[in-house]
TIVO-2410 file (N, C-alpha, C; in nm, 3 decimals):
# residues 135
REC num residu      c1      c2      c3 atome chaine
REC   1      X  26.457  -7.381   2.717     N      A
REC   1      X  26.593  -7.330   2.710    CA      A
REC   1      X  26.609  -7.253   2.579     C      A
REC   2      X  26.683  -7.142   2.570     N      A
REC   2      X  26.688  -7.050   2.513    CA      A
REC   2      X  26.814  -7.119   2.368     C      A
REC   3      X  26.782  -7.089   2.236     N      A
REC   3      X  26.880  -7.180   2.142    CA      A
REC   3      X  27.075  -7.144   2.170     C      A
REC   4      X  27.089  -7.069   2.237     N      A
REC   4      X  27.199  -7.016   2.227    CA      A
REC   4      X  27.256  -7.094   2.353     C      A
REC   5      X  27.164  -7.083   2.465     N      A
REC   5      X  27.216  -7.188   2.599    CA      A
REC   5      X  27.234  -7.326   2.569     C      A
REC   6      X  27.162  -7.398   2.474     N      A
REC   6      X  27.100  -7.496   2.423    CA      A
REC   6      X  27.216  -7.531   2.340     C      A
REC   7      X  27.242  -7.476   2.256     N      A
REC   7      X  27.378  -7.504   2.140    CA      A
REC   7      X  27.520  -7.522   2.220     C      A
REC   8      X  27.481  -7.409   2.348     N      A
REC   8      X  27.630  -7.444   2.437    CA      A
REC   8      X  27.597  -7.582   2.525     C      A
REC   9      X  27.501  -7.593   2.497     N      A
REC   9      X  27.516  -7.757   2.611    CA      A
REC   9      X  27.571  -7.856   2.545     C      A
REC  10      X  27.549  -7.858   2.412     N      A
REC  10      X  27.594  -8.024   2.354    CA      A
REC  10      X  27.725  -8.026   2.379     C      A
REC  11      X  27.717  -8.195   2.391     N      A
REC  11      X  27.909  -8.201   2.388    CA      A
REC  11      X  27.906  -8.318   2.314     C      A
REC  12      X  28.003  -8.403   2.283     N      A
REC  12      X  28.038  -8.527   2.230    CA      A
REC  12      X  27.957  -8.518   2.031     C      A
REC  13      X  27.919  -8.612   2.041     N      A
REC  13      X  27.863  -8.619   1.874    CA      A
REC  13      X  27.715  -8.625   1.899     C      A
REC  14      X  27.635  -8.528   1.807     N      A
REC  14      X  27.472  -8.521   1.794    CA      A
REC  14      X  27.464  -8.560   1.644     C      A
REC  15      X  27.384  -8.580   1.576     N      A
REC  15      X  27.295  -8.568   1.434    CA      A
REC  15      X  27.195  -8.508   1.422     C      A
REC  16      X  27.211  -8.406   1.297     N      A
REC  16      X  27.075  -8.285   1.270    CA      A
REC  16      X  27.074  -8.337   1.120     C      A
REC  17      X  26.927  -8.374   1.152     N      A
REC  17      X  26.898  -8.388   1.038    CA      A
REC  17      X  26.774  -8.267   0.939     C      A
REC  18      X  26.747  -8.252   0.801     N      A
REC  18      X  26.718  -8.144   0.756    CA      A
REC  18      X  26.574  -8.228   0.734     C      A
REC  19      X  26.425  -8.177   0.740     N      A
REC  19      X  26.307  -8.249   0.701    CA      A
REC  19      X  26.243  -8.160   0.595     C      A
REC  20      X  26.213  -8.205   0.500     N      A
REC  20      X  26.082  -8.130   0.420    CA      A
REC  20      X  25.960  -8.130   0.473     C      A
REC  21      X  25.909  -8.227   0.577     N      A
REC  21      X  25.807  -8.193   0.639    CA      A
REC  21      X  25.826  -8.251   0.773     C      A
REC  22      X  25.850  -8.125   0.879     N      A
REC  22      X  25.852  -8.171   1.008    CA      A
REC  22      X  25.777  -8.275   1.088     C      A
REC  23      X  25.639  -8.206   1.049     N      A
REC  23      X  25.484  -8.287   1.111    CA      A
REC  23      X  25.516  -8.423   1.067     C      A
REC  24      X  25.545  -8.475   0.977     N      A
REC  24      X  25.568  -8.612   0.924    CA      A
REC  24      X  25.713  -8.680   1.028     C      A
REC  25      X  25.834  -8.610   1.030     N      A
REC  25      X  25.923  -8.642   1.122    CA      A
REC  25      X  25.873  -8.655   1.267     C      A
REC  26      X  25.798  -8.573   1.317     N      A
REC  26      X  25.761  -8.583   1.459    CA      A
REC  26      X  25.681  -8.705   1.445     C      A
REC  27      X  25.602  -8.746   1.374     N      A
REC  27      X  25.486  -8.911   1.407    CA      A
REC  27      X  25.552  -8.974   1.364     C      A
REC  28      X  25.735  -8.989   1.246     N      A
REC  28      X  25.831  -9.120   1.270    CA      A
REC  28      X  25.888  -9.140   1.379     C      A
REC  29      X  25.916  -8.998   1.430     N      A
REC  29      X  26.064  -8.998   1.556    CA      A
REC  29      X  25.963  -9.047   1.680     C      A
REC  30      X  25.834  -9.023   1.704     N      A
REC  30      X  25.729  -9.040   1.765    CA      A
REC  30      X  25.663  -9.168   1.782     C      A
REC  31      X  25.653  -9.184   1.695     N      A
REC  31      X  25.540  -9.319   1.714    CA      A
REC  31      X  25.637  -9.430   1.608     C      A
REC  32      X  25.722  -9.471   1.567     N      A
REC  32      X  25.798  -9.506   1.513    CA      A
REC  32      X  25.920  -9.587   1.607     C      A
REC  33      X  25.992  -9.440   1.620     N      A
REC  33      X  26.131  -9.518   1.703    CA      A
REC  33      X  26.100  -9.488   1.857     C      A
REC  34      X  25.986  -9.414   1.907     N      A
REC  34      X  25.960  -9.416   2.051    CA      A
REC  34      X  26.027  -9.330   2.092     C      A
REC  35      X  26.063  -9.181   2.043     N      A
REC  35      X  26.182  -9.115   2.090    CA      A
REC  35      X  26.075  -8.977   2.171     C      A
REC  36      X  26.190  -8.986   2.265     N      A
REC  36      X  26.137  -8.847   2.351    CA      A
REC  36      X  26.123  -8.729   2.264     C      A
REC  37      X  26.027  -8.633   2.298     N      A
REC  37      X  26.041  -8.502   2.212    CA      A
REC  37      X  26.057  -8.432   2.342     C      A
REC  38      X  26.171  -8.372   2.337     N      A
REC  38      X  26.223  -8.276   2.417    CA      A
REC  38      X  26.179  -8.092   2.357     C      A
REC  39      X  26.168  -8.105   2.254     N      A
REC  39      X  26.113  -7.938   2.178    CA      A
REC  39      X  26.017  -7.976   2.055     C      A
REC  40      X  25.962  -7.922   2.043     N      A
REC  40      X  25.890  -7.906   1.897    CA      A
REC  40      X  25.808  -7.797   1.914     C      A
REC  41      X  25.875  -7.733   1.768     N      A
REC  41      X  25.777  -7.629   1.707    CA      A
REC  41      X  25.787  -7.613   1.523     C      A
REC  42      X  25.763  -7.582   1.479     N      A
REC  42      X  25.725  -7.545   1.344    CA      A
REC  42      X  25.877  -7.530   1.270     C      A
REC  43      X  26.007  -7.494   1.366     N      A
REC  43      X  26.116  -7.513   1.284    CA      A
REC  43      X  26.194  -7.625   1.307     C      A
REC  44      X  26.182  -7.669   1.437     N      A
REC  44      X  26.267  -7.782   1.501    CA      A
REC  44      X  26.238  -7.876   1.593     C      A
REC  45      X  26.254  -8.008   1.649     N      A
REC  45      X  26.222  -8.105   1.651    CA      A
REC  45      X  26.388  -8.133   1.719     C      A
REC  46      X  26.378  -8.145   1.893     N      A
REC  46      X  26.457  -8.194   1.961    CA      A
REC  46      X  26.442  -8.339   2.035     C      A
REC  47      X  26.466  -8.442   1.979     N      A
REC  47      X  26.484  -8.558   2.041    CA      A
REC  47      X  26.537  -8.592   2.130     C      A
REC  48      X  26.513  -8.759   2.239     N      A
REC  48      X  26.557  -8.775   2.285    CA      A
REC  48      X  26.555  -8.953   2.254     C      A
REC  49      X  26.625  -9.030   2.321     N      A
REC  49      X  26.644  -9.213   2.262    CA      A
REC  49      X  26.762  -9.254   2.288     C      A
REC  50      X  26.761  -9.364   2.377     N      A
REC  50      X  26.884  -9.476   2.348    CA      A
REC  50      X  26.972  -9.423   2.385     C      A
REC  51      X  26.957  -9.330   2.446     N      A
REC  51      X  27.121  -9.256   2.572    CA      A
REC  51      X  27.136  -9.177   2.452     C      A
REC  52      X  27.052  -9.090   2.370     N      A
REC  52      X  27.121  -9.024   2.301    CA      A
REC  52      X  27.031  -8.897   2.263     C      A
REC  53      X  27.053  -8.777   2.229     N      A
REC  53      X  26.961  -8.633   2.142    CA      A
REC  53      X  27.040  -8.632   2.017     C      A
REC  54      X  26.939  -8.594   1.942     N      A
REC  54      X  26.943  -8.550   1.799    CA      A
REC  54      X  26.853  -8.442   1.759     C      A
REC  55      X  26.842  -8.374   1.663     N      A
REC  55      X  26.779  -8.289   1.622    CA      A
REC  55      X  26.751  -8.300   1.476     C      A
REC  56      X  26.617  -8.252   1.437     N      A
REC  56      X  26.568  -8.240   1.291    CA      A
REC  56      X  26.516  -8.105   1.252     C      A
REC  57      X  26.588  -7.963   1.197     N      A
REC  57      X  26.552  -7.933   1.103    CA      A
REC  57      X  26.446  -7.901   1.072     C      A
REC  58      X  26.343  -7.811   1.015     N      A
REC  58      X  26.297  -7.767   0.870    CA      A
REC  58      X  26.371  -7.708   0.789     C      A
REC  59      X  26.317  -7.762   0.676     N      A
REC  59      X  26.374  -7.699   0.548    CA      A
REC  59      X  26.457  -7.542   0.612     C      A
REC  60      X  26.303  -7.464   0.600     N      A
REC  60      X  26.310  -7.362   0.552    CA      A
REC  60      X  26.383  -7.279   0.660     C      A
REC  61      X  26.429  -7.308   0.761     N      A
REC  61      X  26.529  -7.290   0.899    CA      A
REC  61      X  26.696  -7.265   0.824     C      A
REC  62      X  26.665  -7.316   0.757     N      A
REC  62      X  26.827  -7.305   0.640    CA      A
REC  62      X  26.838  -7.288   0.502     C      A
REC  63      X  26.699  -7.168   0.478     N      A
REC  63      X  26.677  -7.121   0.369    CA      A
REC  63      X  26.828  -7.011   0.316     C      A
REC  64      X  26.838  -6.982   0.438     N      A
REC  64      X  27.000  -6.905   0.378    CA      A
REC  64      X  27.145  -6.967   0.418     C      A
REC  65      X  27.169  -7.059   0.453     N      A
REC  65      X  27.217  -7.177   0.483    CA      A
REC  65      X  27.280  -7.226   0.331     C      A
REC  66      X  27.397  -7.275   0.305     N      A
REC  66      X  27.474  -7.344   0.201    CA      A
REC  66      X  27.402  -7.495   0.209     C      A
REC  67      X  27.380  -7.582   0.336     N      A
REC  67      X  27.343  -7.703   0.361    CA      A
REC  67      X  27.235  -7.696   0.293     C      A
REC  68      X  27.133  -7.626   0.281     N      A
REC  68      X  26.983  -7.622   0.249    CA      A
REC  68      X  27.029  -7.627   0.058     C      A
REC  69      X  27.093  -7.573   0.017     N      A
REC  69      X  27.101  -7.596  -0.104    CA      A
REC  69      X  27.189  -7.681  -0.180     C      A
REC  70      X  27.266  -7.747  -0.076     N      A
REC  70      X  27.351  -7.805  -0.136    CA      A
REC  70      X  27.272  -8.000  -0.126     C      A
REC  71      X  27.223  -7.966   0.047     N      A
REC  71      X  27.080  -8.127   0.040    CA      A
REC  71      X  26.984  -8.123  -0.115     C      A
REC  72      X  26.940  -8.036  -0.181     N      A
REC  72      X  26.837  -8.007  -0.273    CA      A
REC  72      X  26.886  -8.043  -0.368     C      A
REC  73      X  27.007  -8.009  -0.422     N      A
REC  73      X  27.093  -8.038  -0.544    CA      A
REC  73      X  27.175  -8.161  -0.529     C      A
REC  74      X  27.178  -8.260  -0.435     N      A
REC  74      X  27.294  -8.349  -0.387    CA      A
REC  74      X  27.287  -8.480  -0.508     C      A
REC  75      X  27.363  -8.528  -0.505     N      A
REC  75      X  27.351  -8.681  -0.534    CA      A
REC  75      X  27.401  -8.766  -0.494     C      A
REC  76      X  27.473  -8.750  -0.386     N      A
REC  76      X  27.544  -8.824  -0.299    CA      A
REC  76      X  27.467  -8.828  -0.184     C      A
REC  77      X  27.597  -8.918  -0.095     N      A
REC  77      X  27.525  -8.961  -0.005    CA      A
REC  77      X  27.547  -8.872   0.126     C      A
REC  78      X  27.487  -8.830   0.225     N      A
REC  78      X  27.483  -8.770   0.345    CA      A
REC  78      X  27.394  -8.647   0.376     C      A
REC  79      X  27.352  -8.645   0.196     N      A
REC  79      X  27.283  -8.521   0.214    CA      A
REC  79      X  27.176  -8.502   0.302     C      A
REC  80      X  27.155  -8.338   0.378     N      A
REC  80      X  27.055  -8.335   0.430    CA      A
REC  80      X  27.098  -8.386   0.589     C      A
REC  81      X  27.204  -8.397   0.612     N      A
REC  81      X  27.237  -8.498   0.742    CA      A
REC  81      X  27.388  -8.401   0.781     C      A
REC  82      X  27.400  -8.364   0.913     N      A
REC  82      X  27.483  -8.278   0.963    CA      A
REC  82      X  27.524  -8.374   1.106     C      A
REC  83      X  27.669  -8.380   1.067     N      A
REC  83      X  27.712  -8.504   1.174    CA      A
REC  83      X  27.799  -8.427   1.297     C      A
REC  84      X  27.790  -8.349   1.405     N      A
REC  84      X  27.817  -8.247   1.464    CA      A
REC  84      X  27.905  -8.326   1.583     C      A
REC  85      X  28.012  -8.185   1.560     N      A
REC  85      X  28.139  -8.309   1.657    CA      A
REC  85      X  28.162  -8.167   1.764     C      A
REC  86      X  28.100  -8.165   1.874     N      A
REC  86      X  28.116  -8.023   1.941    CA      A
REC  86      X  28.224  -8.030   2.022     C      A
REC  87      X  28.305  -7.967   2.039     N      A
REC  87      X  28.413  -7.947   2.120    CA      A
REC  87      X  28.568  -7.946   2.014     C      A
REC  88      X  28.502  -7.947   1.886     N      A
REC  88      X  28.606  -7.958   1.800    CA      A
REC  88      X  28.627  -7.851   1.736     C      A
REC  89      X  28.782  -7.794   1.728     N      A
REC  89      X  28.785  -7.634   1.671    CA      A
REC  89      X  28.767  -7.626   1.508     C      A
REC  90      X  28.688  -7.571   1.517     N      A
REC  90      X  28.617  -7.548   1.374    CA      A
REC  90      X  28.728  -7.503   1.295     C      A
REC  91      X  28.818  -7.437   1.341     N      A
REC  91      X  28.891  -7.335   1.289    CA      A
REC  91      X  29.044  -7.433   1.217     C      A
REC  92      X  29.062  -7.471   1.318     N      A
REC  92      X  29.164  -7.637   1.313    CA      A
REC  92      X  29.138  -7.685   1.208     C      A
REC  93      X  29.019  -7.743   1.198     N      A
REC  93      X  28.967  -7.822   1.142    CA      A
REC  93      X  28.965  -7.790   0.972     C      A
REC  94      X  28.877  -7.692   0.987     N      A
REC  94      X  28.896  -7.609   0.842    CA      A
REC  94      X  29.024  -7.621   0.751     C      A
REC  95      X  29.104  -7.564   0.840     N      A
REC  95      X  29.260  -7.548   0.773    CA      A
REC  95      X  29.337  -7.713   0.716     C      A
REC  96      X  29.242  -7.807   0.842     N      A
REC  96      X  29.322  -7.934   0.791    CA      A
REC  96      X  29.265  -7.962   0.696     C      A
REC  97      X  29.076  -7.966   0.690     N      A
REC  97      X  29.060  -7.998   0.503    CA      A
REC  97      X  29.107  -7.914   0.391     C      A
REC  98      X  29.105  -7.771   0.404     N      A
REC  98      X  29.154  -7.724   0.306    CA      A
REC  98      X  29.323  -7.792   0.266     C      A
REC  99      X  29.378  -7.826   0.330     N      A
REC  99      X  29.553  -7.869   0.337    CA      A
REC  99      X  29.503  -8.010   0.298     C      A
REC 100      X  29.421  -8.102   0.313     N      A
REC 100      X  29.427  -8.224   0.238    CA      A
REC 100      X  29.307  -8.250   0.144     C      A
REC 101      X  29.241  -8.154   0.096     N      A
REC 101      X  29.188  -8.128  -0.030    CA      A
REC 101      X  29.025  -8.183  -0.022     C      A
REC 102      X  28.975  -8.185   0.072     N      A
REC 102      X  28.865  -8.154   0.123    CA      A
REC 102      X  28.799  -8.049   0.067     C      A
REC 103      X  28.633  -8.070   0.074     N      A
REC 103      X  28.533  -7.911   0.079    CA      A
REC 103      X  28.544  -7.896   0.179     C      A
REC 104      X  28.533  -7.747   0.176     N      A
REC 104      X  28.461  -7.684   0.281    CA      A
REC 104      X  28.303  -7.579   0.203     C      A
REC 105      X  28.211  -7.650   0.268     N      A
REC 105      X  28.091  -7.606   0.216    CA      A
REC 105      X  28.041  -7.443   0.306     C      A
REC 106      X  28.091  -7.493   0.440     N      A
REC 106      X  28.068  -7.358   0.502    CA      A
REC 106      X  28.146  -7.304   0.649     C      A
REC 107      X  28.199  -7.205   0.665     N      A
REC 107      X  28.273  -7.109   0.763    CA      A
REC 107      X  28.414  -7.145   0.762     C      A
REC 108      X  28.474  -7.164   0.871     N      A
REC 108      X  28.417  -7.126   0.996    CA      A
REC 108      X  28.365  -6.991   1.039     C      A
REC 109      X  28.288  -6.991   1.077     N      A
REC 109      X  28.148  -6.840   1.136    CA      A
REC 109      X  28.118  -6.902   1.253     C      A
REC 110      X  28.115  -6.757   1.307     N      A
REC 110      X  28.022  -6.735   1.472    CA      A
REC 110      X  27.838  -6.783   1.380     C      A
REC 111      X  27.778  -6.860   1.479     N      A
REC 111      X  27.665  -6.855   1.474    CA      A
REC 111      X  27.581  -6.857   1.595     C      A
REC 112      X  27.590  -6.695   1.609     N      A
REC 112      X  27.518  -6.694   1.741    CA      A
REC 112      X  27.369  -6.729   1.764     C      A
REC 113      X  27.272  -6.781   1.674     N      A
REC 113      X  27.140  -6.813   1.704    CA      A
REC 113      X  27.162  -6.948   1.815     C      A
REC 114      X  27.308  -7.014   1.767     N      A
REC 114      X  27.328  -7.170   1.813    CA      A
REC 114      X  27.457  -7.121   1.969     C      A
REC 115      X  27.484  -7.009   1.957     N      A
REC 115      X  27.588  -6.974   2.038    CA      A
REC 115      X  27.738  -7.044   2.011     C      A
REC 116      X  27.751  -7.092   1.901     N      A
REC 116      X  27.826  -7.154   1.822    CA      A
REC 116      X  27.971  -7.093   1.732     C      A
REC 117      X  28.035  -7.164   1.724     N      A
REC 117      X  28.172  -7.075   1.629    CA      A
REC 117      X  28.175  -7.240   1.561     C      A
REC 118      X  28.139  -7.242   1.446     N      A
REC 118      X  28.133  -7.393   1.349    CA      A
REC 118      X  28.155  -7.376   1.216     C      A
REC 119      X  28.196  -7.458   1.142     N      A
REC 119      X  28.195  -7.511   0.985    CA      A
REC 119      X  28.194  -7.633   0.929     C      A
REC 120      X  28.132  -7.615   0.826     N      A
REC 120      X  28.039  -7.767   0.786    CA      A
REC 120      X  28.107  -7.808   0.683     C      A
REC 121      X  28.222  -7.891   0.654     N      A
REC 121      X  28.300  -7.980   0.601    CA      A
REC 121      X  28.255  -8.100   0.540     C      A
REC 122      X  28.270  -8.161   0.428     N      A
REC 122      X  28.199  -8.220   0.340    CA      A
REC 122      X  28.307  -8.352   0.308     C      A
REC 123      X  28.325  -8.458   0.416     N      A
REC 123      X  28.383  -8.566   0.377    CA      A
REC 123      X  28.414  -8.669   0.252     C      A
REC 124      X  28.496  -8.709   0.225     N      A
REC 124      X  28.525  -8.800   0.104    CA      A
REC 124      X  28.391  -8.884   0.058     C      A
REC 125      X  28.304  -8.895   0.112     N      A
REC 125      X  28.199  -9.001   0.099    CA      A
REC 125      X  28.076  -8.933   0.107     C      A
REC 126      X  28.093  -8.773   0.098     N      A
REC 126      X  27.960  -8.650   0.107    CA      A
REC 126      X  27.938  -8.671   0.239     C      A
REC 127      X  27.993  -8.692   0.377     N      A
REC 127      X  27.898  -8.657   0.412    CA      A
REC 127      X  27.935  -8.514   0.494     C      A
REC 128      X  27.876  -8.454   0.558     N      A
REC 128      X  27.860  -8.287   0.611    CA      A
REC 128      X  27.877  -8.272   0.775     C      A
REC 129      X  28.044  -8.291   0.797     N      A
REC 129      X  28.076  -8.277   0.918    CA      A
REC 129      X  28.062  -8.154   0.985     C      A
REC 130      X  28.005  -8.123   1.094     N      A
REC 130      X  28.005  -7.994   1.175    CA      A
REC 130      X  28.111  -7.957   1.315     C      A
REC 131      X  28.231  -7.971   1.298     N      A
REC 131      X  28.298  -7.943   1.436    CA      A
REC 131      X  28.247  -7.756   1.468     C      A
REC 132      X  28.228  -7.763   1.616     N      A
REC 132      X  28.204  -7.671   1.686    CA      A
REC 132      X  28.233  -7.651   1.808     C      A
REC 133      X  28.248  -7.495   1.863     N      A
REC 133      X  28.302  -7.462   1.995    CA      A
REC 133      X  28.226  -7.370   2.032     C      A
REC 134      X  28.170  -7.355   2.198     N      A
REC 134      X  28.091  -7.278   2.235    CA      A
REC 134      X  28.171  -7.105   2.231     C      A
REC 135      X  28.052  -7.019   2.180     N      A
REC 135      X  28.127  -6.880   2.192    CA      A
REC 135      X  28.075  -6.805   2.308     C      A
***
């Protein structure tokens, strides 16, 4: 499936997580927690487990990405971890953290590689919420 069909399928809550070394994530998510690999290639790593998909990331997939530099520099907690709430208007959303004093680390932006309209919001406790709506 093509990433743009693929980004419009999710619904409910996923987790993407960011890896410094994929090959190492695929033999945890693998031989570890027993999880289906639904994709793998050299940037990404689609799971499956426990009535649930997730996704992992390479680094360098979000070399121009705010997340990619903001996981590298973090000291808190969530970094590196994108908690994705799809069906939620990014746009909404935005406006309510900015109005109760929230980050906003990134958009809301069209991201059509994901077929996506999202922004990545940075909770009281770090961590890096993603509400999104299919475009």
């Amino acid at each position: 499936m093509r990433a743009p069909e693929y980004g419009q399928s999710l619904n409910g809550f996923t987790v993407n997580l960011l890896s410094s070394n994929l090959h190492r994530a695929l033999i945890f998510q693998r031989e570890v927690l027993a999880a289906e690999i639904l994709h793998d290639d050299e940037d990404l790593l689609i799971l499956r487990g426990y009535g649930s998909d997730w996704m992992i990331h390479a680094d360098h997939t979000y070399d121009k990405h705010p997340l990619l530099d903001d996981t590298l520099k973090a000291d808190r907690r969530g970094a590196g971890v994108e908690l994705r709430l799809h069906g939620c208007d990014p746009d909404r959303a935005f406006e309510a953290a900015l109005a109760y004093g929230f980050k906003v680390l990134d958009g809301p932006r069209f991201q059509p590689d994901h077929g996506l309209r999202e922004a990545h919001i940075i909770d009281e406790d770090g961590y890096v919420w993603v509400p999104d709506i299919p475009i």
